[in-house]
PyMOL commands that place a pseudoatom at each C-alpha (Angstrom):
pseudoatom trace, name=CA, resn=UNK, resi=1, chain=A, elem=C, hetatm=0, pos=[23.403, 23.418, 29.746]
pseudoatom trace, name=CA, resn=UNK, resi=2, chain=A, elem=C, hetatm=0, pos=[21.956, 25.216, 26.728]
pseudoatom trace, name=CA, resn=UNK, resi=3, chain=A, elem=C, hetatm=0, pos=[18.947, 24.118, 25.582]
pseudoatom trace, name=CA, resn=UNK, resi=4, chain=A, elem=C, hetatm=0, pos=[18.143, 24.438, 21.473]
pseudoatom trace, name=CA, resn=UNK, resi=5, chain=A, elem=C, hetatm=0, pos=[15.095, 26.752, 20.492]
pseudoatom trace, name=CA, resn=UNK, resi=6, chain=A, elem=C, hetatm=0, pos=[12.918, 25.190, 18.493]
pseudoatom trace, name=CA, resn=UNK, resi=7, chain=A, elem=C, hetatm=0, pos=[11.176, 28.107, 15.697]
pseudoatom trace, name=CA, resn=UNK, resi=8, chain=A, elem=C, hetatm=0, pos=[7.693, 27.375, 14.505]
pseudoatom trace, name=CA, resn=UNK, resi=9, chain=A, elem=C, hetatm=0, pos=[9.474, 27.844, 10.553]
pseudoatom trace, name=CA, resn=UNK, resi=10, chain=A, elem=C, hetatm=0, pos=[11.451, 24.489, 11.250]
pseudoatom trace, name=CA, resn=UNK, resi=11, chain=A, elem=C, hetatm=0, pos=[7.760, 23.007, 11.957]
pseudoatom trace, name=CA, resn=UNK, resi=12, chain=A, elem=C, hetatm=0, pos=[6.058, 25.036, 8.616]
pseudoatom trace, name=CA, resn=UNK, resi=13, chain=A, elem=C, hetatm=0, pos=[8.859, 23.615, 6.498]
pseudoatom trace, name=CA, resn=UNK, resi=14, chain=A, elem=C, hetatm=0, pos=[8.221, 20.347, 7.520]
pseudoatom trace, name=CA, resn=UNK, resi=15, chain=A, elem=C, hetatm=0, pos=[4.937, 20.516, 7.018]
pseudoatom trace, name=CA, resn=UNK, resi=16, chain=A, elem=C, hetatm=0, pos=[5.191, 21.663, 3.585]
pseudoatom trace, name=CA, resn=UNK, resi=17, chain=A, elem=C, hetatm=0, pos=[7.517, 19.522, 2.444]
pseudoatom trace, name=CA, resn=UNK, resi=18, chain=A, elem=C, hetatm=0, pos=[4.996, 16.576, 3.687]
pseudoatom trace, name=CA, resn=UNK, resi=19, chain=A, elem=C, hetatm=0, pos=[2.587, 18.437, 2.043]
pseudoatom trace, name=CA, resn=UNK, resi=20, chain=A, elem=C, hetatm=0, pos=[4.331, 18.506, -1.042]
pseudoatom trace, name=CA, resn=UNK, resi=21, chain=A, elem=C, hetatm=0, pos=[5.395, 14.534, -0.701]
pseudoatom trace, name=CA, resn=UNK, resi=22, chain=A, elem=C, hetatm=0, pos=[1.749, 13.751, -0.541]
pseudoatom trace, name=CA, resn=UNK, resi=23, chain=A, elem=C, hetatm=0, pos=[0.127, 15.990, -3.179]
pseudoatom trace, name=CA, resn=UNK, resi=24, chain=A, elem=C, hetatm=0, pos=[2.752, 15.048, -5.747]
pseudoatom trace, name=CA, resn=UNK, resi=25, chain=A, elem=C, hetatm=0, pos=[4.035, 12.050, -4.768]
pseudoatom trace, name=CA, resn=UNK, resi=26, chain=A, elem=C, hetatm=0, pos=[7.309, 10.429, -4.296]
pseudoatom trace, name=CA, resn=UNK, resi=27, chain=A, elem=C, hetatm=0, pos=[8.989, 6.801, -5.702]
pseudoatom trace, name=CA, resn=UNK, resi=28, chain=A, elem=C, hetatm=0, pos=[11.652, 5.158, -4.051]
pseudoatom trace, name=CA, resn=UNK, resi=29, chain=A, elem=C, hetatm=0, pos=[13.412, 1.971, -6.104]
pseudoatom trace, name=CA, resn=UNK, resi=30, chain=A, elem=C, hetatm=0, pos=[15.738, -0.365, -5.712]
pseudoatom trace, name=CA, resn=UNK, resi=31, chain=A, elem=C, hetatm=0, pos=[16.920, -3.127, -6.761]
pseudoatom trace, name=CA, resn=UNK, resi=32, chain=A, elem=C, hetatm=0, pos=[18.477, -6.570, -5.104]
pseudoatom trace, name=CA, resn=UNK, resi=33, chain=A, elem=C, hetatm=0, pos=[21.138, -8.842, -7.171]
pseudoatom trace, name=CA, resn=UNK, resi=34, chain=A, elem=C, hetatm=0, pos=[23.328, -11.714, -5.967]
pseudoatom trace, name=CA, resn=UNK, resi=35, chain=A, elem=C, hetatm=0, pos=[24.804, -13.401, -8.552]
pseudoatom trace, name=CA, resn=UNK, resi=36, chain=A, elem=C, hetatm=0, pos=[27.232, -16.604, -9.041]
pseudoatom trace, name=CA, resn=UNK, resi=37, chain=A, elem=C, hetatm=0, pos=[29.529, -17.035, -12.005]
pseudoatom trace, name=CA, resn=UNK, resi=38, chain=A, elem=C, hetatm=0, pos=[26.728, -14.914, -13.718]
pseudoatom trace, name=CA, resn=UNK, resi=39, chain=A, elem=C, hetatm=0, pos=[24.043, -16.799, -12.755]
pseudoatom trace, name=CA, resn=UNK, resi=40, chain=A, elem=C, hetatm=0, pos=[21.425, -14.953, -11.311]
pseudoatom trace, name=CA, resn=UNK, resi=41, chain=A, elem=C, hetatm=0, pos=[20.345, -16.869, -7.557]
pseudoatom trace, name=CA, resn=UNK, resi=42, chain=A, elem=C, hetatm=0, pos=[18.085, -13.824, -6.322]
pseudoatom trace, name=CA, resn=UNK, resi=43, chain=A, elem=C, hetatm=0, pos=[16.979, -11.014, -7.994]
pseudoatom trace, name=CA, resn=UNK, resi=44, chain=A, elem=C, hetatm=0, pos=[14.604, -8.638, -5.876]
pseudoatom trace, name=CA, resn=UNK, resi=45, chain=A, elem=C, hetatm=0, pos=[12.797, -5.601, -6.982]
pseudoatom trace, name=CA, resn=UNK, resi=46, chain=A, elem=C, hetatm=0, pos=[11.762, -2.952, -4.250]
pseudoatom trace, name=CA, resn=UNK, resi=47, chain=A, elem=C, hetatm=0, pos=[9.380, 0.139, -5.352]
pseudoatom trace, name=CA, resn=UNK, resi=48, chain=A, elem=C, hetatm=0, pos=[7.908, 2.040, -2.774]
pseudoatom trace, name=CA, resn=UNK, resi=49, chain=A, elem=C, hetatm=0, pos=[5.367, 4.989, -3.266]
pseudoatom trace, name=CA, resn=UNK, resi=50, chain=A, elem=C, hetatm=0, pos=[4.693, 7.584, -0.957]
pseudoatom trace, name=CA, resn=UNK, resi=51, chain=A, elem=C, hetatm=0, pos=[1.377, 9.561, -2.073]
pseudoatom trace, name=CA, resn=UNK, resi=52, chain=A, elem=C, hetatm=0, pos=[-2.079, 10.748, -0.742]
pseudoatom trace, name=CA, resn=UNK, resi=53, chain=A, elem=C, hetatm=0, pos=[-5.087, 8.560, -1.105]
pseudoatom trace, name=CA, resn=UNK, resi=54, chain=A, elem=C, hetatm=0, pos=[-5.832, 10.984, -3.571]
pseudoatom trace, name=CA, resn=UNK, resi=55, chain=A, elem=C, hetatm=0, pos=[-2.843, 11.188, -5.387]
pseudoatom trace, name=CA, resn=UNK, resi=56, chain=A, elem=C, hetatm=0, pos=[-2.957, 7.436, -5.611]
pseudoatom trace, name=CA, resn=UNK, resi=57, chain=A, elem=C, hetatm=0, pos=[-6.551, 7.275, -6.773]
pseudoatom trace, name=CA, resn=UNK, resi=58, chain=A, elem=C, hetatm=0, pos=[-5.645, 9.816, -9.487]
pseudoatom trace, name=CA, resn=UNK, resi=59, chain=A, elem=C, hetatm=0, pos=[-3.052, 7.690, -10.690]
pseudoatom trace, name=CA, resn=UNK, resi=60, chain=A, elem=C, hetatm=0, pos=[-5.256, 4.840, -10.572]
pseudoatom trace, name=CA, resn=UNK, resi=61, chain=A, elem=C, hetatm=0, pos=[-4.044, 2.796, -7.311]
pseudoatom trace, name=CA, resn=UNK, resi=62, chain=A, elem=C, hetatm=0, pos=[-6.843, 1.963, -5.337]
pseudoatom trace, name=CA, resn=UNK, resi=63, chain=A, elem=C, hetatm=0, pos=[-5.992, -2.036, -4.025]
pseudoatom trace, name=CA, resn=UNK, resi=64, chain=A, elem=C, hetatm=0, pos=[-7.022, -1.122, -0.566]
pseudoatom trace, name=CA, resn=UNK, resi=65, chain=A, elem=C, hetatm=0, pos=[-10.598, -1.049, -1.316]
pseudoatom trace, name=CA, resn=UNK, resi=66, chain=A, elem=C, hetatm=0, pos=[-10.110, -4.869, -2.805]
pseudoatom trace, name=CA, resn=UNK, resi=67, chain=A, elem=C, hetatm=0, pos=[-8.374, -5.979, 0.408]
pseudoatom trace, name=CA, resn=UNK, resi=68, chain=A, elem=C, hetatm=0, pos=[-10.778, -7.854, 2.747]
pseudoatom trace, name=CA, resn=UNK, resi=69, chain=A, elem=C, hetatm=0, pos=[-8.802, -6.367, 6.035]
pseudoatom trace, name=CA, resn=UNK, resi=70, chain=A, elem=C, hetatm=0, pos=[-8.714, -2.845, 4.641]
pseudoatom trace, name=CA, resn=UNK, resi=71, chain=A, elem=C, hetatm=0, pos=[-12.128, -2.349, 3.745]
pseudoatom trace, name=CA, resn=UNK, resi=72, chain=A, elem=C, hetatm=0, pos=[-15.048, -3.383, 5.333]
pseudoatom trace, name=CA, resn=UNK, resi=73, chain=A, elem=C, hetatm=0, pos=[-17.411, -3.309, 1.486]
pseudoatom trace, name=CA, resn=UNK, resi=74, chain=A, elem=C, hetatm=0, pos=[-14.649, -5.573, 0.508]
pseudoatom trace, name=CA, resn=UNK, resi=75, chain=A, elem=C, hetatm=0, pos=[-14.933, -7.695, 3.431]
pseudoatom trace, name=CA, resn=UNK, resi=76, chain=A, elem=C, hetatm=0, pos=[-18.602, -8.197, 3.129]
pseudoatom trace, name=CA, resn=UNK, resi=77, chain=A, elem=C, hetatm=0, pos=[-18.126, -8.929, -0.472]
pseudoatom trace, name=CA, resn=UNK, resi=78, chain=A, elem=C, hetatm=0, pos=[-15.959, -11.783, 0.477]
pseudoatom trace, name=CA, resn=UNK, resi=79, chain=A, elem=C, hetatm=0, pos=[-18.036, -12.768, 3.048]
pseudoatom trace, name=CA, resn=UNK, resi=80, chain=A, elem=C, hetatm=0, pos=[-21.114, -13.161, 0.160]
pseudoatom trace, name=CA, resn=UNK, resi=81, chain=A, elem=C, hetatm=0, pos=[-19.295, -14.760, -2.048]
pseudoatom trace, name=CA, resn=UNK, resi=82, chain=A, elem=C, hetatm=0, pos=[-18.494, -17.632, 0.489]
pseudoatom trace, name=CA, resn=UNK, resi=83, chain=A, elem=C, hetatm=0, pos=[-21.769, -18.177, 1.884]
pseudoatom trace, name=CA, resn=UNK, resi=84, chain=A, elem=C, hetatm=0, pos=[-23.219, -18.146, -2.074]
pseudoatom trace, name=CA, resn=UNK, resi=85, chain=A, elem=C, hetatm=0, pos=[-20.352, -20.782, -2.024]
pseudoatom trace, name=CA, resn=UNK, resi=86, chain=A, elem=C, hetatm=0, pos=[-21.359, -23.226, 1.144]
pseudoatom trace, name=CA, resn=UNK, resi=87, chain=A, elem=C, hetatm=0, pos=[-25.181, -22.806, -0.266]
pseudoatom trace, name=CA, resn=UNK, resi=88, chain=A, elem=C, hetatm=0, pos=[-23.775, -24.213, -3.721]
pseudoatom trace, name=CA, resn=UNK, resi=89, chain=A, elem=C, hetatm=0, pos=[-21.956, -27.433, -1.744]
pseudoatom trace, name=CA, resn=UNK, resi=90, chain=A, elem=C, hetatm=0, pos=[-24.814, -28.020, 0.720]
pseudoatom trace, name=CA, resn=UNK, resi=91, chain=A, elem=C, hetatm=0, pos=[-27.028, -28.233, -2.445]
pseudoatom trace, name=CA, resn=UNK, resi=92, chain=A, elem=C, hetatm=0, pos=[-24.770, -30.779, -4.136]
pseudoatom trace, name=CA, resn=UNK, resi=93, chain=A, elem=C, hetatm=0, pos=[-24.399, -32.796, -0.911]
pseudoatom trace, name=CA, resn=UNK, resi=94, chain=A, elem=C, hetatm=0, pos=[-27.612, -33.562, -0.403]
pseudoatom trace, name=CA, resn=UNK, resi=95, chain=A, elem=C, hetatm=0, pos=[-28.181, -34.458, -4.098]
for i in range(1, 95): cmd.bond("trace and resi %d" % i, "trace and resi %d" % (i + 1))
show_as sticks, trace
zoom trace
């Protein structure tokens, strides 16, 4: 039984091409139809984007520092608002 060599190029040219992925960025799109009689029933769009935080920052995508279970200034943001919240319905309750 022969076993395959493995060359440490196969491993550089997968890291570059990574490399290359993430510093420039890559879209994949699709699109979903089902139709009856041409009537549209579903109609899905599907874009996926493959980048470097970086990359996506440059392009101006940044919605994981707005999500409360991504980011923790986010999540303490939340967390203020909510309690400025309760403090606003306590003070109406007892009025």
């Amino acid at each position: 039984m022969a076993e395959q060599m493995t060359h440490s190029i196969n491993a550089t040219n997968l890291a570059d091409i990574l490399e290359r992925v993430l510093d420039k960025g890559i879209v994949i799109a699709g699109d979903i139809k089902i139709q009856l009689a041409d009537i549209d029933l579903l109609n899905i769009k599907i874009r996926l984007l493959v980048a470097s935080v970086d990359k996506a920052m440059e392009m101006g995508i940044n919605w994981w520092q707005q999500d409360s279970y991504l980011s923790t200034k986010a999540k303490e943001k939340e967390t203020q608002t909510l309690e400025k919240r309760v403090e606003r319905l306590e003070k109406r309750s007892k009025a």
